[in-house]
C-alpha positions in Angstrom: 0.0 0.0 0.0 1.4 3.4 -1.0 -0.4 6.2 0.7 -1.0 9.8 -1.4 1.6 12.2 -1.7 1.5 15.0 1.0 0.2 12.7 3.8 3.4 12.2 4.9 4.1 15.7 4.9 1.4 16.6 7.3 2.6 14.5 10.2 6.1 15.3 10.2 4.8 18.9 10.6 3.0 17.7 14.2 6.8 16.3 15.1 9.2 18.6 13.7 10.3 20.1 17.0 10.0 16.8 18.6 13.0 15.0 20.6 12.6 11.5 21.3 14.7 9.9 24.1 15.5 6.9 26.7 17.5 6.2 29.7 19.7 3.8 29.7 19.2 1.1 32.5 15.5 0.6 34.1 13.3 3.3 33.3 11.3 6.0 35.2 7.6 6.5 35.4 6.0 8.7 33.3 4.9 11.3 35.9 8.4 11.9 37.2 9.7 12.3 33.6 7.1 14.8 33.1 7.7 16.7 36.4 10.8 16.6 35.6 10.7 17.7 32.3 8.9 20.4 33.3 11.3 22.0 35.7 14.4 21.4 32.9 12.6 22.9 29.6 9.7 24.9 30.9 11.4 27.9 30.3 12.5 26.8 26.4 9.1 25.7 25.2 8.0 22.3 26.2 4.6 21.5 25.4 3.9 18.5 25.9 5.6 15.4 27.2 4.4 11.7 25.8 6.0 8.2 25.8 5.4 4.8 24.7 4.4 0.7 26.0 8.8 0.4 24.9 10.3 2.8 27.5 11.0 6.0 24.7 9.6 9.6 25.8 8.8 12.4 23.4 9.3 16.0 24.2 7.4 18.6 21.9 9.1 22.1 21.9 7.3 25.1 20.5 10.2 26.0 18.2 13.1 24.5 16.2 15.9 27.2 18.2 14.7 25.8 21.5 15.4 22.2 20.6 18.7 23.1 19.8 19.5 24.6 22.9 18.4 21.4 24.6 20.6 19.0 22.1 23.5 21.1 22.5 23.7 20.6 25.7 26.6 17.1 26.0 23.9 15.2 28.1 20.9 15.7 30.5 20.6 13.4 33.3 16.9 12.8 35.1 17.0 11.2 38.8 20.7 10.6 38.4 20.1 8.6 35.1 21.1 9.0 31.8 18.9 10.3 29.8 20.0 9.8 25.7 18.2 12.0 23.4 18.0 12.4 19.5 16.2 14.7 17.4 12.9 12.6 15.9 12.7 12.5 11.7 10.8 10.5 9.3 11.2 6.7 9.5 13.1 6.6 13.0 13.4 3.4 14.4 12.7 3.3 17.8 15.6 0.7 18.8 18.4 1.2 22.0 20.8 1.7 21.0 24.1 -0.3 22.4 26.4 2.6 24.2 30.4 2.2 24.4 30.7 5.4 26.3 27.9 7.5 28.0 28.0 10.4 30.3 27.5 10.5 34.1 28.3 12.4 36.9 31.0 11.9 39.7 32.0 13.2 43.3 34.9 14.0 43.8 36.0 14.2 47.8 39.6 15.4 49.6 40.1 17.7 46.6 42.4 20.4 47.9 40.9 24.1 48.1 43.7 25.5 45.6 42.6 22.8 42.5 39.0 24.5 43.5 38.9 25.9 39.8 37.5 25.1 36.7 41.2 24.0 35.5 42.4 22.2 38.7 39.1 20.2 38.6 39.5 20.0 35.2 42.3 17.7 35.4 41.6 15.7 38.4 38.6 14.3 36.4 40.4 13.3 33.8 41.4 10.4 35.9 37.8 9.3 35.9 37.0 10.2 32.7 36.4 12.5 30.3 35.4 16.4 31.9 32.9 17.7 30.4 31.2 20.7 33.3 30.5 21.0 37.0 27.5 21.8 38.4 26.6 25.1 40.1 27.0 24.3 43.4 30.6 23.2 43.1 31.6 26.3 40.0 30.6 29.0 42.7 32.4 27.2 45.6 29.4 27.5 47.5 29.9 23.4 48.4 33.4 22.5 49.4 32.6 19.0 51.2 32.8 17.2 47.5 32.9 18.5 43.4 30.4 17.3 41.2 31.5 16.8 37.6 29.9 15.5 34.7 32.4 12.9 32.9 32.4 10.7 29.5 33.0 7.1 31.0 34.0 4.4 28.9 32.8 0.7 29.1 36.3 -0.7 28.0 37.6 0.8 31.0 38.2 -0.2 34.6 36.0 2.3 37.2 38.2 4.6 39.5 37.5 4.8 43.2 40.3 6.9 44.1 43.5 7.5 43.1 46.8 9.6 44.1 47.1 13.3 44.2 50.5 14.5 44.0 50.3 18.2 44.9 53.4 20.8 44.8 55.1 20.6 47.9 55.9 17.0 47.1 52.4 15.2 49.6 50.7 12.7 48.2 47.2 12.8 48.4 44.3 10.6 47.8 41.1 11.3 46.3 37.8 10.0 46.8 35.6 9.0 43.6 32.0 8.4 44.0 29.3 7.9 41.1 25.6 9.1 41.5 24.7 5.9 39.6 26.4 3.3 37.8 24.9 1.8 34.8 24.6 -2.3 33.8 28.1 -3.3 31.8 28.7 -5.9 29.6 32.6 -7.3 30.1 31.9 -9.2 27.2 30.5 -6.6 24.6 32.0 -4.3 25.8 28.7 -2.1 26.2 26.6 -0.4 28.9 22.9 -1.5 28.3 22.8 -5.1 29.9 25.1 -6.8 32.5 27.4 -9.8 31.6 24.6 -12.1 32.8 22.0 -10.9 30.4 24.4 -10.9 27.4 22.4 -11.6 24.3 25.5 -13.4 23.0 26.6 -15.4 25.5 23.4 -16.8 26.3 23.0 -18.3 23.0 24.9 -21.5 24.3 25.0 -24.6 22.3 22.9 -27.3 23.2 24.6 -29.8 26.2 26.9 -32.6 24.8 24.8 -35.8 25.3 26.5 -37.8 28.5 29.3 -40.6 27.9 28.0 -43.9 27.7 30.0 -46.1 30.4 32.2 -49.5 29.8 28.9 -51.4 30.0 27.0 -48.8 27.7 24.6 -50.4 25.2 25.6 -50.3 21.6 24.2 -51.3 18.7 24.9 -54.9 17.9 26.0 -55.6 21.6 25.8 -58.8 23.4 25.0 -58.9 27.1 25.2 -61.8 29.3 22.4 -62.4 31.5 22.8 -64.2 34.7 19.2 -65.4 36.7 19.7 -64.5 40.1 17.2 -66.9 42.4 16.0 -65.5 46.0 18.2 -66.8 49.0 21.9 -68.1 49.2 23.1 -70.1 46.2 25.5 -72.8 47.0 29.6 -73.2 45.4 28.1 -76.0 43.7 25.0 -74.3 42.6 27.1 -71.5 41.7 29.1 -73.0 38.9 26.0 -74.6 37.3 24.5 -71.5 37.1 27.3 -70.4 35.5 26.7 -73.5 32.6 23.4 -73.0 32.7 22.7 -68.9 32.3 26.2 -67.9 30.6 25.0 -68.0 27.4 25.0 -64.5 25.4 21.9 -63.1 24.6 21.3 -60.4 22.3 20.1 -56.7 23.7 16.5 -55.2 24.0 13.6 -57.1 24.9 14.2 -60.2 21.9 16.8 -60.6 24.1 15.2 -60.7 27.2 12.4 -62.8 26.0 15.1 -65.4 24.8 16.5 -65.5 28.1 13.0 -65.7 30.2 12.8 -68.8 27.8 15.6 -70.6 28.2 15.7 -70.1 32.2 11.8 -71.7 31.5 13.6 -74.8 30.2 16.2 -75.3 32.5 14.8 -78.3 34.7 14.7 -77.1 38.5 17.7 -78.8 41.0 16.7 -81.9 42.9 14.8 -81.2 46.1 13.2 -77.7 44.7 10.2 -77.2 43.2 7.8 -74.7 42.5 5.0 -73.3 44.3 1.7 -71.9 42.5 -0.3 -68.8 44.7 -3.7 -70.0 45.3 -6.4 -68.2 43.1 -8.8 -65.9 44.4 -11.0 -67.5 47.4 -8.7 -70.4 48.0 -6.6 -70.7 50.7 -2.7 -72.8 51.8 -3.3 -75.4 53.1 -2.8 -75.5 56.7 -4.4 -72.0 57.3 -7.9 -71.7 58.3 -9.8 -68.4 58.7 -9.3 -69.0 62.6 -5.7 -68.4 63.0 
């Protein structure tokens, strides 16, 4: 089906100034995304704020300069989580995409007041990451317990905790990394998105060997000697005519079986033993009465 010309046209006008995002990791409800939202683009024009059943948002902005500001920006976070964001256009796919690096923020604590600028701090997140901006609190010095930056992590590398500050009068120092929120990892892709443990690829295992058959297993074409083992103790004597009489080689499966069942039929029983039928229904041994 091939719809008229201009159709088309009309709808991307509704979503022109649209941006359509996702957060990496488990998702937030819709009326915190909104509230959020809100409080972050009010000012620039949001209109309206929707999403869908597979976890995207969509953030209509009244104008096309407004949605710039908003992309220009090198990432927005919402509740400490990532929040990634592309401009919509015809024919997008709404697919997550799989992220090598992504953008978070860190604290930073036992940062000496002199490295309290935006150079100094500058350079002691670099051994987290890549520095991208601090937040208000900690450009104005108006918090001096911790600095907040915003880094470029990367999933190929190891996460810092701390590491050595080696100021100018020779001290070593240490400092204190903390992340606001650390994202699922893949060691094996490589990839933040999923953990190691929900790798698509590695949980496309091939299917379990089948066990090893043992000395005795049964092969095709096999022979297997059946022995009849009678209830109570068997005698030396006994013994090695049993050995005559049931070490003959009988092929496997149930032919097999039902060649042996015959041929311990037709061995004659020994001198002095004989067998004993179960009375049928009603009867009784003899000897017994209902009495005893």
């Amino acid at each position: 089906m091939k719809p008229p010309q201009g159709i088309a046209e009309e709808g991307c006008a509704i979503w022109e100034n649209t941006l359509v995002g996702y957060f990496l990791g488990q998702r937030l409800a819709y009326p915190a995304v909104n509230s959020i939202a809100q409080r972050l683009w009010g000012k620039l024009g949001l209109e309206e704020v929707l999403s869908s059943d597979n976890g995207f948002y969509f953030f209509k902005l009244k104008s096309e300069e407004n949605l710039g500001i908003v992309l220009d920006r090198a990432s927005w976070h919402m509740a400490n989580r990532l929040l990634v964001l592309k401009r919509w256009h015809p024919n997008l796919s709404l697919l997550k995409e799989e992220m090598q690096k992504i953008t978070l923020w860190v604290k930073l604590f036992g940062v000496p007041l002199e490295y309290w600028t935006a150079q100094g701090l500058s350079h002691l997140a670099s051994a987290v990451g890549k520095p991208l901006y601090t937040d208000s609190m900690t450009a104005s010095r108006r918090r001096i317990s911790y600095a907040r930056v915003c880094v470029e992590v990367d999933a190929a590398k190891n996460w810092i905790k701390e590491f050595y500050l080696l100021t100018e009068n020779g001290k070593w120092m240490t400092v204190f990394v903390e992340y606001d929120w650390i994202p699922s990892i893949c060691s094996s892709c490589k990839v933040f998105g999923h953990s190691s443990a929900a790798c698509p690829k590695l949980s496309k295992q091939s299917d379990p060997a089948p066990p090893e058959k043992s000395a005795k297993a049964d092969q095709e074409g096999e022979w297997v000697r059946i022995r009849r083992k009678g209830k109570g103790k068997v005698s030396e004597g006994d013994g090695e005519a049993n050995k005559e009489d049931f070490g003959a080689k009988f092929p496997k499966g149930q032919a097999g079986l039902d060649q042996a069942a015959d041929a311990m039929d037709a061995i004659p029983p020994k001198e002095g033993l004989t067998n004993t039928a179960l009375p049928s229904e009603g009867e009784q041994l003899s000897g017994l009465s209902s009495e005893d």
